[in-house]
N, C-alpha and C positions, 0 to 999 in steps of 0.2 A: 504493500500500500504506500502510496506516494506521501511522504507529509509535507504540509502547507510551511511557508516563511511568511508569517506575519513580522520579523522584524524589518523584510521591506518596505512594506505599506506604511511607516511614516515617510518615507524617502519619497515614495510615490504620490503621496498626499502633500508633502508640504514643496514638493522641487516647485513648481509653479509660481508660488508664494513669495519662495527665496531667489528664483530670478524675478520676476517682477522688481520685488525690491533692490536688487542689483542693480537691473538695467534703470531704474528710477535714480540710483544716485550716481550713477555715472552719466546721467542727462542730466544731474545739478550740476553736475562737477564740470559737464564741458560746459553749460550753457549758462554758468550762472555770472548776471551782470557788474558785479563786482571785478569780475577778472577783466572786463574788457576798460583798457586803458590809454590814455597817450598820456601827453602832455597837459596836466591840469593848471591848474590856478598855480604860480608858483614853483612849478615845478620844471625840470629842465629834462630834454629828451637829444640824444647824439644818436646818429644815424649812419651810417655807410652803404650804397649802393654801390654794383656792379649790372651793367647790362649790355646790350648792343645797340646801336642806332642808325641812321642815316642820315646824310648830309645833302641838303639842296644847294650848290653853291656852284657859278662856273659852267653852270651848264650841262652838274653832275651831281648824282647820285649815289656818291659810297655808304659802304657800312662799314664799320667801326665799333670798337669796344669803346664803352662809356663808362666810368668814375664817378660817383659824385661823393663829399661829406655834407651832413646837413646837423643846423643846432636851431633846437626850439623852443622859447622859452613861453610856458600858458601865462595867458591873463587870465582867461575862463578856462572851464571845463569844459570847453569847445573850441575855442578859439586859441592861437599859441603865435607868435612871433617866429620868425623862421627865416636863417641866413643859412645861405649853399657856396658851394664851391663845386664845381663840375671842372671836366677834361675829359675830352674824347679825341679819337685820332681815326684816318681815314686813309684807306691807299687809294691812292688815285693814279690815273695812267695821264700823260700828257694829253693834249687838244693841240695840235700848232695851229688851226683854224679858228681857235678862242685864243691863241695864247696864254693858255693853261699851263702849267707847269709839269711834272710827273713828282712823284715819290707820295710824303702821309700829311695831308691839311688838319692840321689841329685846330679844335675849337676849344675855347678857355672863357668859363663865365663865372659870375658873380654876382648873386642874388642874393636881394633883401624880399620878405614878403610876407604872408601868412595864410598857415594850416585851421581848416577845418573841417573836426571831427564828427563822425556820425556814432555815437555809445552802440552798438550792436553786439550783446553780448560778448563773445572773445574775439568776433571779427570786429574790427573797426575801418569800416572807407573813411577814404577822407575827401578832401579836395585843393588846392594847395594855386595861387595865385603872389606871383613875384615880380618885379620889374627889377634894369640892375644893369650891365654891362656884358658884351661876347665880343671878345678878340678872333678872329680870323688869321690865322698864318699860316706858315709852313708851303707847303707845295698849292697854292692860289696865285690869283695875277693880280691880285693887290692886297697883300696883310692890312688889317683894320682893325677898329676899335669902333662898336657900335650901340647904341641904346638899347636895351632885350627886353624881353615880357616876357612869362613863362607861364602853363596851365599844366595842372597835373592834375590825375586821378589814380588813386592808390589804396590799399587796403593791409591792413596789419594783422594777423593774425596771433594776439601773446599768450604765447606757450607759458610766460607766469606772469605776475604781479610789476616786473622788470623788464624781461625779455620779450621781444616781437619778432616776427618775420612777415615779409610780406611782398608786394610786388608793384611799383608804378609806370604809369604811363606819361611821361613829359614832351608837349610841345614847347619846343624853344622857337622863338623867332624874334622878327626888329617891327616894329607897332607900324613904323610909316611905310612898309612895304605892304605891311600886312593891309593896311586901311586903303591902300590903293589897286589890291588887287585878293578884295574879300570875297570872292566867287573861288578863288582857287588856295583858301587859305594861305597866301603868300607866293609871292615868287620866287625869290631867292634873296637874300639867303632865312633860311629855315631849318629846322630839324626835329625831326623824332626819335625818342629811344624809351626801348621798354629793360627794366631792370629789378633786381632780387633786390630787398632792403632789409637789414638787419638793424634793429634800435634797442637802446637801452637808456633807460630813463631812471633820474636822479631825483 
């Protein structure tokens, strides 16, 4: 005669119970608004990106690796103050029909402006608006020094209460190209690049 194991049937009765309540606090734990943070009131956030980009410049379109650091200091718990430093570099092939140069046209900027945060649980978008200066040199047919504006959209994911990671999207470009030739988001010079951002906040 077969005998029964009743000391399964609490196993059996309560597993249900005990993942529920599992899977319950690992949905606080990732989704609770607490964790989701930038730069508040006060408080100071350092950032480092890495990404790729492209250059409109010349009559050309390279890609290049992109650099930037960024420091943010909040007023609000939305709003933060925010100065960058970008470098990117581009290989470019000569034009002798533009009189283009050949070898890597470097862009070099310098932005003042400000971050705003959207609180979204541990994801945080933001949106990031700067005006500021872009040097042009290297292999171009005229190195310069020009007036920039900058748009970014971006999103932070923090892994804790300090750390984030995340990824933006920055248009760089010069305002009076832009405003004379707003059907095609600019003529030249301009630029896009998408990149990883790693931040930590003080």
């Amino acid at each position: 005669m077969t005998r029964r194991r009743p000391a399964e049937l609490p196993a059996v009765a309560y597993s249900a119970p005990v993942t529920r309540t599992l899977t319950a606090a690992l949905l606080v734990a990732l989704l609770a608004p607490a964790a989701a943070r930038a730069a508040g009131e006060d408080e100071w956030q350092l950032s480092a990106r890495l990404g790729i980009g492209d250059l409109h410049l010349d009559n050309r379109s390279p890609f290049g690796p992109v650099a930037a650091v960024e420091v943010e200091r909040g007023f609000t718990d939305a709003w933060a103050l925010r100065l960058m430093l970008g470098e990117s570099a581009h290989s470019v092939d000569a034009r002798m029909a533009d009189h283009a140069p050949g070898g890597w046209a470097r862009v070099s900027s310098l932005l003042a402006g400000v971050t705003y945060t959207f609180d979204v649980v541990r994801l945080a978008p933001y949106a990031q608006l700067g005006v500021g200066f872009v040097r042009f040199d290297g292999a171009v047919k005229q190195p310069r020094m020009e007036l920039a504006g900058e748009l970014g959209l971006g999103a932070d994911f923090w892994l804790t209460k300090r750390w984030a990671v995340g990824g933006v999207l920055q248009y760089l470009f010069t305002p009076v190209d832009l405003f004379e030739h707003l059907g095609e988001l600019g003529q030249s010079p301009f630029a896009f690049s998408l990149s990883v951002r790693a931040s930590r906040l003080f």
